[in-house]
C-alpha positions in Angstrom: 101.9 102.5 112.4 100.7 100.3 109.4 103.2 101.1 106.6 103.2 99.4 103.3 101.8 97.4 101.0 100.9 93.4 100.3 99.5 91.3 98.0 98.5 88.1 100.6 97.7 84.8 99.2 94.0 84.1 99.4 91.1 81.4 99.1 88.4 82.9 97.4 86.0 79.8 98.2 87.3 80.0 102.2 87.5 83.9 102.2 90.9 83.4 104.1 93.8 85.9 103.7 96.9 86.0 105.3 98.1 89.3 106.9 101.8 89.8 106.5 103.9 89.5 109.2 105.1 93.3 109.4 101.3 94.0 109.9 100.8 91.3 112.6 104.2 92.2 114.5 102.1 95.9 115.3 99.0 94.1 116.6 99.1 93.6 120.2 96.8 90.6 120.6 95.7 88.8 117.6 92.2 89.9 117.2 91.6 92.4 115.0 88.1 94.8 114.0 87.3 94.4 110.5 84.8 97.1 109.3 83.5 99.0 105.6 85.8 101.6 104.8 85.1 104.1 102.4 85.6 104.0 98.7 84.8 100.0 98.5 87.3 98.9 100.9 87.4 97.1 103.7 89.2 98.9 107.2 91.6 97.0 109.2 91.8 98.1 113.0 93.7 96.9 115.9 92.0 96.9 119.4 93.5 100.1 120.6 93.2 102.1 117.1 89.4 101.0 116.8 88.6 102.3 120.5 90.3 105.6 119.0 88.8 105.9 116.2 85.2 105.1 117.8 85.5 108.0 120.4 85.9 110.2 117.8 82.7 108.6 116.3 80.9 108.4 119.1 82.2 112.7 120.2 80.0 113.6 116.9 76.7 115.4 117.7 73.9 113.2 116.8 71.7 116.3 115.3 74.4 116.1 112.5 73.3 113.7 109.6 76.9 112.8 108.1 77.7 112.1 111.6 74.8 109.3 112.1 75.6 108.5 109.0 78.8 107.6 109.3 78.5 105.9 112.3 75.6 103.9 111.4 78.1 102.6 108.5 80.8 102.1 110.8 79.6 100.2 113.3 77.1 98.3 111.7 80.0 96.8 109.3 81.9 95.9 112.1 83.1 92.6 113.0 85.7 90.9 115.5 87.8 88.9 113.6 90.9 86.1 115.1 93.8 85.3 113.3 95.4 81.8 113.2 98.2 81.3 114.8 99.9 81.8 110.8 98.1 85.3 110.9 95.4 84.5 108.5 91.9 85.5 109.2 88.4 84.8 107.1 86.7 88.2 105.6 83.3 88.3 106.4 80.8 87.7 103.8 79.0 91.2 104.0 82.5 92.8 104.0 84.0 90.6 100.7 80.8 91.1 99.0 81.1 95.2 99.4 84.8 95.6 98.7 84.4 93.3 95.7 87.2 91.8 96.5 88.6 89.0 93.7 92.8 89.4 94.5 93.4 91.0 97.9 96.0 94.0 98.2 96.5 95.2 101.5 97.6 98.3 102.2 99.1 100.3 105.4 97.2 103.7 106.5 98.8 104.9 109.4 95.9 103.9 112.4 94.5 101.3 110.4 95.2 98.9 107.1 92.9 98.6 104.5 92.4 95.8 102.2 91.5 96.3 98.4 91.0 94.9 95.7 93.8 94.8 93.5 92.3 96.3 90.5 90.1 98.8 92.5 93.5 100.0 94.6 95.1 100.5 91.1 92.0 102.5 89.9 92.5 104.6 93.2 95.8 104.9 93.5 96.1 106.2 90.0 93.4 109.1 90.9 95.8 110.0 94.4 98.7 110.2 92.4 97.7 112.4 89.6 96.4 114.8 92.6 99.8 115.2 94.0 101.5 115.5 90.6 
């Protein structure tokens, strides 16, 4: 599972960010899918958790309209992505340019990681907690 959270170094002008090693020891190979996420992030996805996650995409009727939606936004997005051999990789310009990302925080979700802005996360994470409260 991806547990945790980072805050990677990163090169605005390169769009390289490093994924930390706890997060690259769960990957089997080191490709990963890079896609939108929701709320202005950007989803992280190994091989075997985006083949997952796009049958249950794909199982959705197509006479339902959030269901195209959805999928049209998820797969469209979506983007092979290689990491060095240091486990840095280069966000896509599409994908930097929707999650508005300035200072990278990445964050564990279980199937997937997600990477944030740092301010935006904050923003977010603020409204999660005062739900549980």
């Amino acid at each position: 599972m991806f547990l945790g959270s980072w805050s990677p170094s990163f090169n605005r002008q390169s769009r390289r960010v490093a994924l930390p090693k706890k997060i690259r020891d769960y990957l089997a190979a080191s490709e990963i899918i890079l896609s939108f996420g929701f709320e202005n992030c950007i989803f992280g996805f190994d091989i075997k958790s985006w083949e997952k996650e796009s049958a249950k995409q794909l199982d959705q009727p197509l006479d339902m309209r959030r269901a195209r939606d959805i999928r049209r936004l998820f797969f469209s997005s979506a983007e092979l992505v290689k990491l060095d051999n240091q486990g840095r990789f280069v966000i896509p310009d599409q994908l930097l340019e929707y999650a508005q990302i300035k200072k990278p925080i990445i964050i564990g979700a279980g199937d997937h990681f997600e990477v944030w802005d740092q301010i935006n996360w904050q923003k977010h994470k603020g409204r999660l907690q005062g739900m549980v409260r």
